[in-house]
N, CA, C and O atoms as a GROMACS GRO file, in nm:
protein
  536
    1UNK      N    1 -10.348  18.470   0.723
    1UNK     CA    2 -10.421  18.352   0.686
    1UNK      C    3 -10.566  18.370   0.727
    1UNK      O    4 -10.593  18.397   0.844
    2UNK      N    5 -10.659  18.358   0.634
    2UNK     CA    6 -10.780  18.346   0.677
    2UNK      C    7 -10.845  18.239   0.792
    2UNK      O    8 -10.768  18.150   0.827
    3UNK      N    9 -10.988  18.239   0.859
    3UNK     CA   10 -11.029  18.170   0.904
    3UNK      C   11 -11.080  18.035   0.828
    3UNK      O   12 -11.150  18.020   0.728
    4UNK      N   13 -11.011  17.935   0.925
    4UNK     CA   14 -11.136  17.799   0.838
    4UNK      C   15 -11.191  17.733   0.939
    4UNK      O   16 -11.183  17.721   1.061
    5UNK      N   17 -11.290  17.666   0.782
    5UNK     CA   18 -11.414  17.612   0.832
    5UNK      C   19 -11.415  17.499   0.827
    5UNK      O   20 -11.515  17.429   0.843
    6UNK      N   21 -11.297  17.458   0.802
    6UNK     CA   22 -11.276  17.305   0.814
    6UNK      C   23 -11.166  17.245   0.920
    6UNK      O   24 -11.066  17.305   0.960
    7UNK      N   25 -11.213  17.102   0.959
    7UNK     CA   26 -11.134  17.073   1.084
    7UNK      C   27 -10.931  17.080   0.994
    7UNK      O   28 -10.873  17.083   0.885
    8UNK      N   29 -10.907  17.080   1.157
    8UNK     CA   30 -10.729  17.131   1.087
    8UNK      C   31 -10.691  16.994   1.172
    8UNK      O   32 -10.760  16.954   1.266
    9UNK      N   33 -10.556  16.921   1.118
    9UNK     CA   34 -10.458  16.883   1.206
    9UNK      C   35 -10.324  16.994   1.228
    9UNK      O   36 -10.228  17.027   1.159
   10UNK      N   37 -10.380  17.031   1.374
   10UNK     CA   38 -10.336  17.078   1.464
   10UNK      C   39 -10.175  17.022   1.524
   10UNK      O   40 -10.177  16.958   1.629
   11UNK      N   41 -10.074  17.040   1.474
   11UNK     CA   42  -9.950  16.954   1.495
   11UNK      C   43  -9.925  17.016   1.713
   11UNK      O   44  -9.943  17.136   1.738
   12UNK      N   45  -9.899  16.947   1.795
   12UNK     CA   46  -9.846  16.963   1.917
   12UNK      C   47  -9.745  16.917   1.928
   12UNK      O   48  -9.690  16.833   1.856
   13UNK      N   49  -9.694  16.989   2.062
   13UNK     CA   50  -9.596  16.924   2.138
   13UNK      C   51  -9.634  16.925   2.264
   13UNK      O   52  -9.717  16.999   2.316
   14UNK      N   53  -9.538  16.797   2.335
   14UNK     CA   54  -9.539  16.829   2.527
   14UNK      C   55  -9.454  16.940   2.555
   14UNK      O   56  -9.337  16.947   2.516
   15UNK      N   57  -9.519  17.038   2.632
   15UNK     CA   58  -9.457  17.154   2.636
   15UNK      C   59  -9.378  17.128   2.821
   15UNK      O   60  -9.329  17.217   2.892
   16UNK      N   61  -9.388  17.012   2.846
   16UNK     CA   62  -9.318  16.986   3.002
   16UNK      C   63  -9.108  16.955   2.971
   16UNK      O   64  -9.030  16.927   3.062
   17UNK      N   65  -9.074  16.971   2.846
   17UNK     CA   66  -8.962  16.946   2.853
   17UNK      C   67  -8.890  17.017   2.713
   17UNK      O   68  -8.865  16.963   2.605
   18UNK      N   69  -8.862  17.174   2.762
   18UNK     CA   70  -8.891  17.244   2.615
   18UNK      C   71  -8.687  17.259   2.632
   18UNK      O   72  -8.610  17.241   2.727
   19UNK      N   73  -8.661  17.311   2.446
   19UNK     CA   74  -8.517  17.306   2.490
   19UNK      C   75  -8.473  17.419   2.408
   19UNK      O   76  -8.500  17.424   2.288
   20UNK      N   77  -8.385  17.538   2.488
   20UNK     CA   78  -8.418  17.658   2.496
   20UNK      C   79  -8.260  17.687   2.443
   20UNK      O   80  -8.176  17.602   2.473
   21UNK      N   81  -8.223  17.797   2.372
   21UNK     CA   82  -8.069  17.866   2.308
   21UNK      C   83  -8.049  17.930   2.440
   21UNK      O   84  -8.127  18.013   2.486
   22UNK      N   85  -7.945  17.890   2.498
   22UNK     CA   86  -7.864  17.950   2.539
   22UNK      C   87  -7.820  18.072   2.528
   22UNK      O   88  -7.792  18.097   2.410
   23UNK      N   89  -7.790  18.220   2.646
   23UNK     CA   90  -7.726  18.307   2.621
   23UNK      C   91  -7.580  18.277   2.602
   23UNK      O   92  -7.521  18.180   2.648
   24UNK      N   93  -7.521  18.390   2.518
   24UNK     CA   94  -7.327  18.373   2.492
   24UNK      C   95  -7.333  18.408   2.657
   24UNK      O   96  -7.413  18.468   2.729
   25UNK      N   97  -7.188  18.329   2.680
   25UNK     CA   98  -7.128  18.356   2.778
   25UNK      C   99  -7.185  18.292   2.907
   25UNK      O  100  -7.129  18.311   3.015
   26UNK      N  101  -7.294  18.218   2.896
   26UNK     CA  102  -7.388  18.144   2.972
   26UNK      C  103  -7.374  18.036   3.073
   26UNK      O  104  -7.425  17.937   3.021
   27UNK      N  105  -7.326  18.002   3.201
   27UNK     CA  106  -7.319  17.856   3.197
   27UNK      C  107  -7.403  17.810   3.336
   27UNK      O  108  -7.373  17.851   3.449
   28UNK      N  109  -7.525  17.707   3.305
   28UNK     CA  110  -7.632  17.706   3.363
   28UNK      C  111  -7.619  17.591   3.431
   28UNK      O  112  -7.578  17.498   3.361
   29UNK      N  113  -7.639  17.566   3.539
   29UNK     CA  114  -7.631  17.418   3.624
   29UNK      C  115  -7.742  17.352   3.616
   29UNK      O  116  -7.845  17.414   3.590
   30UNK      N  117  -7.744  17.244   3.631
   30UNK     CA  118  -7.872  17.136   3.633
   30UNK      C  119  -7.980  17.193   3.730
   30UNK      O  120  -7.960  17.314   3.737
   31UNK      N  121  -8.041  17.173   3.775
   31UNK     CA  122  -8.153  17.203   3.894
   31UNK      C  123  -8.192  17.352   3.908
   31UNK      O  124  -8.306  17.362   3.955
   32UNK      N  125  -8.138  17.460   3.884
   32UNK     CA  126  -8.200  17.615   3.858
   32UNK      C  127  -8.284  17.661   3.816
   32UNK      O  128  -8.362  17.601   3.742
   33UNK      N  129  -8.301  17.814   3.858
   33UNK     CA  130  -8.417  17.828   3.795
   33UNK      C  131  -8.354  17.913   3.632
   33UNK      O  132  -8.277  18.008   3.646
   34UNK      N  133  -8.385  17.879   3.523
   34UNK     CA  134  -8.375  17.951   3.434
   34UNK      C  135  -8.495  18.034   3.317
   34UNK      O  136  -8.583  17.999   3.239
   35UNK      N  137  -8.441  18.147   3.359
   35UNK     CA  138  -8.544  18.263   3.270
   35UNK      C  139  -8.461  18.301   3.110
   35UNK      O  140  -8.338  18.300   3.099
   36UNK      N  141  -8.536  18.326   3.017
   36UNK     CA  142  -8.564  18.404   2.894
   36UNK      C  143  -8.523  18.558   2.906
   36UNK      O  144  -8.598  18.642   2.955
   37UNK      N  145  -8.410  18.582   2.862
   37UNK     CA  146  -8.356  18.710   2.885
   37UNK      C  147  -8.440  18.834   2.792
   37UNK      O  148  -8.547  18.791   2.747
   38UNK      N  149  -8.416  18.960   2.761
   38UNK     CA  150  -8.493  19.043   2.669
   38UNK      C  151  -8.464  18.950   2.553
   38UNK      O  152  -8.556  18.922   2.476
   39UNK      N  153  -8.361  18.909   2.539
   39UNK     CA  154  -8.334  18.846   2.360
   39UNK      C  155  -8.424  18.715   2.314
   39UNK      O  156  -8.457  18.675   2.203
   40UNK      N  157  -8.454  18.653   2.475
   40UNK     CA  158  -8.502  18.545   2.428
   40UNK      C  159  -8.440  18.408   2.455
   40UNK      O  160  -8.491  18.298   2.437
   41UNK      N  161  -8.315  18.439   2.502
   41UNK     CA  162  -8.215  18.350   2.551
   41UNK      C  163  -8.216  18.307   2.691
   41UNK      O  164  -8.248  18.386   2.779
   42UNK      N  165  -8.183  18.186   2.718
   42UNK     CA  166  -8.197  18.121   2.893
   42UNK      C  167  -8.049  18.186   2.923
   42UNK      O  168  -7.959  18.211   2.843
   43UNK      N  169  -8.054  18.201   3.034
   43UNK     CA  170  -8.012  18.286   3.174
   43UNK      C  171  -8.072  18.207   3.289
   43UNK      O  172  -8.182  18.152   3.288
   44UNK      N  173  -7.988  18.210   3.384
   44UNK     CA  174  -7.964  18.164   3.511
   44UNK      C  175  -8.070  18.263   3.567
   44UNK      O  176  -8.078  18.367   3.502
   45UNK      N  177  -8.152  18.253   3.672
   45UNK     CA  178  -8.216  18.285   3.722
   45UNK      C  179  -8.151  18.427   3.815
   45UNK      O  180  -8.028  18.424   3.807
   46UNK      N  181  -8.179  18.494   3.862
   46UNK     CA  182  -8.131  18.676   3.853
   46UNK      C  183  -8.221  18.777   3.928
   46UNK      O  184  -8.332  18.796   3.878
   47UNK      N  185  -8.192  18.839   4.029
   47UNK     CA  186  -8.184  18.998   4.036
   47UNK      C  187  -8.261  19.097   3.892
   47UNK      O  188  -8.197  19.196   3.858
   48UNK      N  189  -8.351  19.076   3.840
   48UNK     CA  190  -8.355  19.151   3.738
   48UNK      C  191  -8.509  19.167   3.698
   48UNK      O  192  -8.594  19.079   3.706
   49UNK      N  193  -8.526  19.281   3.659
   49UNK     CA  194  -8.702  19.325   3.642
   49UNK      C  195  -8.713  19.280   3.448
   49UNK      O  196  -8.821  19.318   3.402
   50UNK      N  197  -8.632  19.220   3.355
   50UNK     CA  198  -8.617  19.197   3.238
   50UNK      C  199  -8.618  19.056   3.214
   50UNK      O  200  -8.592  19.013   3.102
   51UNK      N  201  -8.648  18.972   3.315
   51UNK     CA  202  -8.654  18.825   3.293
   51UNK      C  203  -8.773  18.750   3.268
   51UNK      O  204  -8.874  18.814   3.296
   52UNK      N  205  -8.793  18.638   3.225
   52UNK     CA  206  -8.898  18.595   3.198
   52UNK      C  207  -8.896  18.416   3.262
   52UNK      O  208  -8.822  18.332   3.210
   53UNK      N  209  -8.977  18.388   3.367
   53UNK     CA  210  -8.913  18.256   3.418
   53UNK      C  211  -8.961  18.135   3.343
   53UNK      O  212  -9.077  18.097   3.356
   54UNK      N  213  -8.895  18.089   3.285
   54UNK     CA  214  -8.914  17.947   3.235
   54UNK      C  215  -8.962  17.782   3.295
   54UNK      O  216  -9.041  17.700   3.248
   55UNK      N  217  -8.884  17.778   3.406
   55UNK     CA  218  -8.876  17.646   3.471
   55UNK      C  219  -8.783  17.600   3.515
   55UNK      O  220  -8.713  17.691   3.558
   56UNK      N  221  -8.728  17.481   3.535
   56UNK     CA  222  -8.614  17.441   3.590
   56UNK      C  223  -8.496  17.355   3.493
   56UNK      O  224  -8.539  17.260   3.427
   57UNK      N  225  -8.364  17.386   3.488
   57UNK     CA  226  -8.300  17.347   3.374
   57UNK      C  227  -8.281  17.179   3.452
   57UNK      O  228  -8.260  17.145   3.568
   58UNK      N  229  -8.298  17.117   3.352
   58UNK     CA  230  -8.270  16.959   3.344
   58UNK      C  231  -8.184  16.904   3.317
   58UNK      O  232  -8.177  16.781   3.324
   59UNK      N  233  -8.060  17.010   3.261
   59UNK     CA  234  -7.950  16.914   3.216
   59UNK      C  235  -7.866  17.031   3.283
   59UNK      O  236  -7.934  17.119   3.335
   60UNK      N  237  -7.692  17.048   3.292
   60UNK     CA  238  -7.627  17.116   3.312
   60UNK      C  239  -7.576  17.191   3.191
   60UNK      O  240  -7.578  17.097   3.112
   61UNK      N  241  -7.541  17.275   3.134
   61UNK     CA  242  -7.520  17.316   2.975
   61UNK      C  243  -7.444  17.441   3.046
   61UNK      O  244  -7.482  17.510   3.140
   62UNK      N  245  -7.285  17.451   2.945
   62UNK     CA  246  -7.180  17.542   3.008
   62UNK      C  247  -7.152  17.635   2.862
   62UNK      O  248  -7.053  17.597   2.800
   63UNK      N  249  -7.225  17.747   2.804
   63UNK     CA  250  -7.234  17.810   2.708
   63UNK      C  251  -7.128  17.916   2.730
   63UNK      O  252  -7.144  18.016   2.660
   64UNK      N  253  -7.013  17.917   2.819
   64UNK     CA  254  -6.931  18.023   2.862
   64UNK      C  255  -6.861  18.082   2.758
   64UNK      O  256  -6.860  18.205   2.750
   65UNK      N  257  -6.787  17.997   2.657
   65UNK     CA  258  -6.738  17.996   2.542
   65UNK      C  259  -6.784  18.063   2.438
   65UNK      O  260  -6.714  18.141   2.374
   66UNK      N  261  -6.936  18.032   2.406
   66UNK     CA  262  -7.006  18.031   2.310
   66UNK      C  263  -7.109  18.108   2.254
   66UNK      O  264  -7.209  18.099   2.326
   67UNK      N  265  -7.132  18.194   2.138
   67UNK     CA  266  -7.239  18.289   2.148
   67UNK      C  267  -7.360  18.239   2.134
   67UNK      O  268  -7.391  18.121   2.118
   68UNK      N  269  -7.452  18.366   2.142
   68UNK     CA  270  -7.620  18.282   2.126
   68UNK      C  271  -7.649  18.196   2.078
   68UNK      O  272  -7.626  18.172   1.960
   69UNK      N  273  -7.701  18.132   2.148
   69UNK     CA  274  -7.742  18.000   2.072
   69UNK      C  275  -7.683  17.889   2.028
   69UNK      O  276  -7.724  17.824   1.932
   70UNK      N  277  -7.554  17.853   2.114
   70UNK     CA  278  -7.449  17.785   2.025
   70UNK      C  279  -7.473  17.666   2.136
   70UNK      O  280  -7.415  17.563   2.102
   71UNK      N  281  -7.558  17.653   2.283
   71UNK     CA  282  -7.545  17.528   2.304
   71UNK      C  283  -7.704  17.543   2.378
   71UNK      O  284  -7.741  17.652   2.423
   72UNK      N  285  -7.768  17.453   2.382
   72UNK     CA  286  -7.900  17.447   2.419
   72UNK      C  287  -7.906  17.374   2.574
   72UNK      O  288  -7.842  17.275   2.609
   73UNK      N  289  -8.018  17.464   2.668
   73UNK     CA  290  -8.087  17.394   2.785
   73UNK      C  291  -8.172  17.334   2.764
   73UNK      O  292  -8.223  17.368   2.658
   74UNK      N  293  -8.235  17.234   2.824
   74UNK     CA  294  -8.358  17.128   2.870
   74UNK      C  295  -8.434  17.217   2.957
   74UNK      O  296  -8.358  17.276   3.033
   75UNK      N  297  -8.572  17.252   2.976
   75UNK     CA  298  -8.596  17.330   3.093
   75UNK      C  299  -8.756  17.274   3.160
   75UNK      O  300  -8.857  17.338   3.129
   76UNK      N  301  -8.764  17.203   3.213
   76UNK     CA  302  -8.884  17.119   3.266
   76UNK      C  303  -9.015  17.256   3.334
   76UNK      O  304  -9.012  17.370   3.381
   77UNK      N  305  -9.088  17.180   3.307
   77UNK     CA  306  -9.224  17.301   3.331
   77UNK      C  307  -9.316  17.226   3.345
   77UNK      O  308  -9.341  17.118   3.291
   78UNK      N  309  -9.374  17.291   3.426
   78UNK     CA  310  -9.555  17.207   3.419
   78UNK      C  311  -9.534  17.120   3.579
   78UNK      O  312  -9.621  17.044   3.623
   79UNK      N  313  -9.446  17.138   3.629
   79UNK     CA  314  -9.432  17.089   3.774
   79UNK      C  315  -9.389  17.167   3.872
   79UNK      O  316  -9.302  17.253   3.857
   80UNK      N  317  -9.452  17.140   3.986
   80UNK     CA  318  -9.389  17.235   4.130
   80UNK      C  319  -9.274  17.208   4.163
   80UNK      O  320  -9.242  17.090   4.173
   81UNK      N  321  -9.193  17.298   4.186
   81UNK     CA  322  -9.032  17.327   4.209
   81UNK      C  323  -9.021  17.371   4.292
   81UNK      O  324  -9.090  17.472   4.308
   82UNK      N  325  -8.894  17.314   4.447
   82UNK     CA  326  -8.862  17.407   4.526
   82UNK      C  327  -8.745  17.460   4.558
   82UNK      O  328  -8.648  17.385   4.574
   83UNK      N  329  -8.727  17.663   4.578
   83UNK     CA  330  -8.615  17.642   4.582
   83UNK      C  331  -8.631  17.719   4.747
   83UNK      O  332  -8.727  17.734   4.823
   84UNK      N  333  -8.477  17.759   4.754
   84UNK     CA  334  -8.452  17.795   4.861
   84UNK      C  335  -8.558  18.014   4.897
   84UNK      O  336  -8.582  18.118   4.836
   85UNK      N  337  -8.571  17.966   4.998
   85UNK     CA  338  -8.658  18.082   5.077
   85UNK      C  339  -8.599  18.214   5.100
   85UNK      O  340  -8.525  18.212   5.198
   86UNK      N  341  -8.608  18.341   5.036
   86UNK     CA  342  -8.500  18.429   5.089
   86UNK      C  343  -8.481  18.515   5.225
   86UNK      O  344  -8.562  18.606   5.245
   87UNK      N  345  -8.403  18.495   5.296
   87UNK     CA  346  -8.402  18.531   5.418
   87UNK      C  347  -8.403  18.660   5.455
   87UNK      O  348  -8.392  18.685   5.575
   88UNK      N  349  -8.414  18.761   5.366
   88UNK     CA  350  -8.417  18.902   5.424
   88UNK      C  351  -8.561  18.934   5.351
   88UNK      O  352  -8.619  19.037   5.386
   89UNK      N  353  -8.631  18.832   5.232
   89UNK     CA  354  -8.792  18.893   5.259
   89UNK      C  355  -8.829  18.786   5.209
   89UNK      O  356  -8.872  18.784   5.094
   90UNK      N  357  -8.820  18.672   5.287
   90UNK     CA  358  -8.906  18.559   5.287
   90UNK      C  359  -9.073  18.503   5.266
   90UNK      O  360  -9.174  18.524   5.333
   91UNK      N  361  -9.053  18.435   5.157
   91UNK     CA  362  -9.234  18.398   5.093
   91UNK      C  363  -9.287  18.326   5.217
   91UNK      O  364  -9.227  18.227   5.258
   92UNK      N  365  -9.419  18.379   5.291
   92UNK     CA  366  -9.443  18.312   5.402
   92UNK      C  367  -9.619  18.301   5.364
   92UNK      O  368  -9.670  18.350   5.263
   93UNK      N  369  -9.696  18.219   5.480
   93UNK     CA  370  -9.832  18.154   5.433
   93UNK      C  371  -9.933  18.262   5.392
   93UNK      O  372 -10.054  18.240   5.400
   94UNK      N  373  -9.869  18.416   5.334
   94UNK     CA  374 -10.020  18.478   5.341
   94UNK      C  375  -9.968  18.552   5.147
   94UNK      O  376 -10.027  18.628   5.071
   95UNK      N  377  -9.813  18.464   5.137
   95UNK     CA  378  -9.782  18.419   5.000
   95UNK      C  379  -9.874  18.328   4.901
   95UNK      O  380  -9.877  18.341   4.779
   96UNK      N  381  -9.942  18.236   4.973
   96UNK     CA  382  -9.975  18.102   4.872
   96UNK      C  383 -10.073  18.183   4.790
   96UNK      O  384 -10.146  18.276   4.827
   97UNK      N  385 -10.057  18.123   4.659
   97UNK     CA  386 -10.138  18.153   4.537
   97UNK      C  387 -10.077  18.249   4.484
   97UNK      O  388 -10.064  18.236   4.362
   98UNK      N  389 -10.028  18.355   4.534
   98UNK     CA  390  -9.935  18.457   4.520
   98UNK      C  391  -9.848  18.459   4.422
   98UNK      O  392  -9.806  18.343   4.414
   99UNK      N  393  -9.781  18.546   4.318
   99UNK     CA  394  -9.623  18.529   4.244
   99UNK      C  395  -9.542  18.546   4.421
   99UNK      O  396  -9.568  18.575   4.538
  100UNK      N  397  -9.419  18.500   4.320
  100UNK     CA  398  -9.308  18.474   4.426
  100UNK      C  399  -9.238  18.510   4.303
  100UNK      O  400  -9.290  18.489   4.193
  101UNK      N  401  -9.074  18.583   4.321
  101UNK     CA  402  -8.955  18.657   4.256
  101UNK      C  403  -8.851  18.648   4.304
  101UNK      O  404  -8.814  18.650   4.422
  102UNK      N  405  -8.775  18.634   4.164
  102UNK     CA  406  -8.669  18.577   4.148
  102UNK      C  407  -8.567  18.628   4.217
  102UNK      O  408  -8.520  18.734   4.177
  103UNK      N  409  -8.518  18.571   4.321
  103UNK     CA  410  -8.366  18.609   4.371
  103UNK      C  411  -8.238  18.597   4.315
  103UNK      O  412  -8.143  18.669   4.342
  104UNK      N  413  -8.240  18.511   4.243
  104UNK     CA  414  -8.103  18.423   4.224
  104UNK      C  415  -8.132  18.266   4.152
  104UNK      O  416  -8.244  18.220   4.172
  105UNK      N  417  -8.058  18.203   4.090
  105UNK     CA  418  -8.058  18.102   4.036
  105UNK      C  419  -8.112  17.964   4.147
  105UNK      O  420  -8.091  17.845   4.125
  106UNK      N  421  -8.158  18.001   4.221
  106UNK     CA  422  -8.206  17.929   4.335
  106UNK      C  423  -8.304  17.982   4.448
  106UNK      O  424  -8.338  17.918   4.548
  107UNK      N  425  -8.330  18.067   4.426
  107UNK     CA  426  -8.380  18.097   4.551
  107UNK      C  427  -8.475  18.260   4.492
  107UNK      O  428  -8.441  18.360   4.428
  108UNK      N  429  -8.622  18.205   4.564
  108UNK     CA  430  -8.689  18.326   4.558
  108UNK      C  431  -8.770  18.412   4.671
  108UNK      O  432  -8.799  18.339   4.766
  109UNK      N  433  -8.804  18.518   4.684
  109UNK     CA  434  -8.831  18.588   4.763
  109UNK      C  435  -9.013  18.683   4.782
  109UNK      O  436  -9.054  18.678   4.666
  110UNK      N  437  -9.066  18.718   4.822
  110UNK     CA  438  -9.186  18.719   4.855
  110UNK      C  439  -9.228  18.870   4.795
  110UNK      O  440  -9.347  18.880   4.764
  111UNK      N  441  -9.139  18.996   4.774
  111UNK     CA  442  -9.187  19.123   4.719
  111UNK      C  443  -9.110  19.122   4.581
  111UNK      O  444  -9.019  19.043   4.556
  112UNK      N  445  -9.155  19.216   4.496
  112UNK     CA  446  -9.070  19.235   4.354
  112UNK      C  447  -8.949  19.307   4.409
  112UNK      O  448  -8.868  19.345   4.324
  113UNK      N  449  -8.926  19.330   4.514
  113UNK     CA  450  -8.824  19.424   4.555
  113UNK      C  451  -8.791  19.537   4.511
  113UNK      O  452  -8.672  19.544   4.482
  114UNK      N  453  -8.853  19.632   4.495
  114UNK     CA  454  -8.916  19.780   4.436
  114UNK      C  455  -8.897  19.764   4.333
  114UNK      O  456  -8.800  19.828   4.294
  115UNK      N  457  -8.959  19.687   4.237
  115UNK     CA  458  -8.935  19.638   4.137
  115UNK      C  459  -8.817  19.662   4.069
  115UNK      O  460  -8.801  19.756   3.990
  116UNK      N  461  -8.673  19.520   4.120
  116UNK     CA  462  -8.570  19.469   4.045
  116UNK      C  463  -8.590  19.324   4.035
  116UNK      O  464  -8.494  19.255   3.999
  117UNK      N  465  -8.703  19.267   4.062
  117UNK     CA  466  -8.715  19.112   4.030
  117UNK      C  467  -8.848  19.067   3.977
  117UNK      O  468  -8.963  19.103   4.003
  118UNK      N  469  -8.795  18.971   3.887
  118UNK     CA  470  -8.909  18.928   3.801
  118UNK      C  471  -8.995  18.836   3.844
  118UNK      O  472  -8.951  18.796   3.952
  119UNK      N  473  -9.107  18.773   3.812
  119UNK     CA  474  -9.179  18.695   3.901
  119UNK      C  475  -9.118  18.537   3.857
  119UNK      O  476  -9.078  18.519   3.742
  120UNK      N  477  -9.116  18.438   3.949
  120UNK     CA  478  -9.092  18.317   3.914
  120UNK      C  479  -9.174  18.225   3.868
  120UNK      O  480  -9.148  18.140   3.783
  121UNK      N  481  -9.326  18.253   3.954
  121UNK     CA  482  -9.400  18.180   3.944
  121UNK      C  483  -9.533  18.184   4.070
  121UNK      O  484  -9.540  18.280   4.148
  122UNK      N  485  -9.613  18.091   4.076
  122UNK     CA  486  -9.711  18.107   4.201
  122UNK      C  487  -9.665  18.021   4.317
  122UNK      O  488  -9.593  17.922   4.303
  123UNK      N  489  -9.706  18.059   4.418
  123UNK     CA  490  -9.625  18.006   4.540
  123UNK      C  491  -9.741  17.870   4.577
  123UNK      O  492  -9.862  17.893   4.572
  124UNK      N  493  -9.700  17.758   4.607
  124UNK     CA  494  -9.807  17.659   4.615
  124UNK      C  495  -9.773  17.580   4.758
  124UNK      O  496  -9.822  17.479   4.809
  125UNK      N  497  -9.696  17.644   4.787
  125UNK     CA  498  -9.660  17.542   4.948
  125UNK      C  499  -9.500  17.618   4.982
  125UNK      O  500  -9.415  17.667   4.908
  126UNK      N  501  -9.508  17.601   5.114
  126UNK     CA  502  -9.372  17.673   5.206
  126UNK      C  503  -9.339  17.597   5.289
  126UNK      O  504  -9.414  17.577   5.385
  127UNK      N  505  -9.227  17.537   5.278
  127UNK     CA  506  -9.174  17.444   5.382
  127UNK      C  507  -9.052  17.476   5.462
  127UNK      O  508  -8.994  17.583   5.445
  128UNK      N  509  -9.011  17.390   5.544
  128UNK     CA  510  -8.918  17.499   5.640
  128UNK      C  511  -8.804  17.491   5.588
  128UNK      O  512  -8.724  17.559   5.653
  129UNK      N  513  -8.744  17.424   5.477
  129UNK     CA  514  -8.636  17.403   5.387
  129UNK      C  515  -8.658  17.493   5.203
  129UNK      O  516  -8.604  17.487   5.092
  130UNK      N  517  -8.760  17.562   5.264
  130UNK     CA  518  -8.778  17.601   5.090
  130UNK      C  519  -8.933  17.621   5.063
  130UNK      O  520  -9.021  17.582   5.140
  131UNK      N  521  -8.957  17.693   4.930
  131UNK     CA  522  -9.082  17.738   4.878
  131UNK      C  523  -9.134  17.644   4.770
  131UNK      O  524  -9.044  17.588   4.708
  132UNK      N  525  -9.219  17.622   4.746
  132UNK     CA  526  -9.268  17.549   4.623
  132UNK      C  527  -9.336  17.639   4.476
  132UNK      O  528  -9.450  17.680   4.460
  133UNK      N  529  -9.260  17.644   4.417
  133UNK     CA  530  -9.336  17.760   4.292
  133UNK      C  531  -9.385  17.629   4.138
  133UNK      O  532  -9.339  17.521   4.101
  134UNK      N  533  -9.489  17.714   4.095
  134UNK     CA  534  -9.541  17.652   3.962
  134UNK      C  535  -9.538  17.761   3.897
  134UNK      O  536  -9.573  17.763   3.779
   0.00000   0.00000   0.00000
């Protein structure tokens, strides 16, 4: 498509509550962190240098049954999330501003871990119950 020179309506959306296909075999709990697998599909948050982090799932959605795409997540974004701190390489204050990576469907950790983990997000506060990522 060429460039124009005339004003466009520009169609948007709120991108704070996007709703994402499911991987087959999938089943994602409410409050997690869920990433975009190579295919493109939400996945539970993971151990893995191939993820892509999304945000936090908003609804519970149990795709165990079902192949790609056969049941959809809610996945909230655009807000600070906290999950749990990982205890063998814990995000600590010289983290903030920093990525922070994905441990697990809950919980992230402070190195890529020779790179097998994907980034979650930036670290914005550390509390003694948990990390805060955006």
């Amino acid at each position: 498509m060429a460039t124009t020179t005339q004003d466009r309506n520009t169609p948007l959306k709120d991108g704070q509550l996007i709703p994402v296909a499911v991987a087959a075999g999938t089943k994602i709990p409410g409050g997690v962190i869920v990433c975009a697998n190579a295919a493109g599909f939400a996945v539970n948050g993971a151990t893995a240098s191939t993820l892509t982090y999304l945000g936090v799932a908003d609804n519970a959605v149990d795709n165990s049954g079902g192949g790609d795409g056969a049941q959809v997540v809610l996945v909230r974004r655009g807000k600070a999330a906290k999950f749990a701190n990982d205890a063998g390489d814990p995000v600590n204050q010289t983290s903030l501003g920093k990525p922070a990576y994905i441990v697990d469907n809950q919980t992230v950790a402070r190195t890529h871990g020779a790179n097998t983990r994907s980034v979650a997000g930036i670290v914005l506060g550390i509390d003694a119950d948990g990390v805060w990522i955006i």
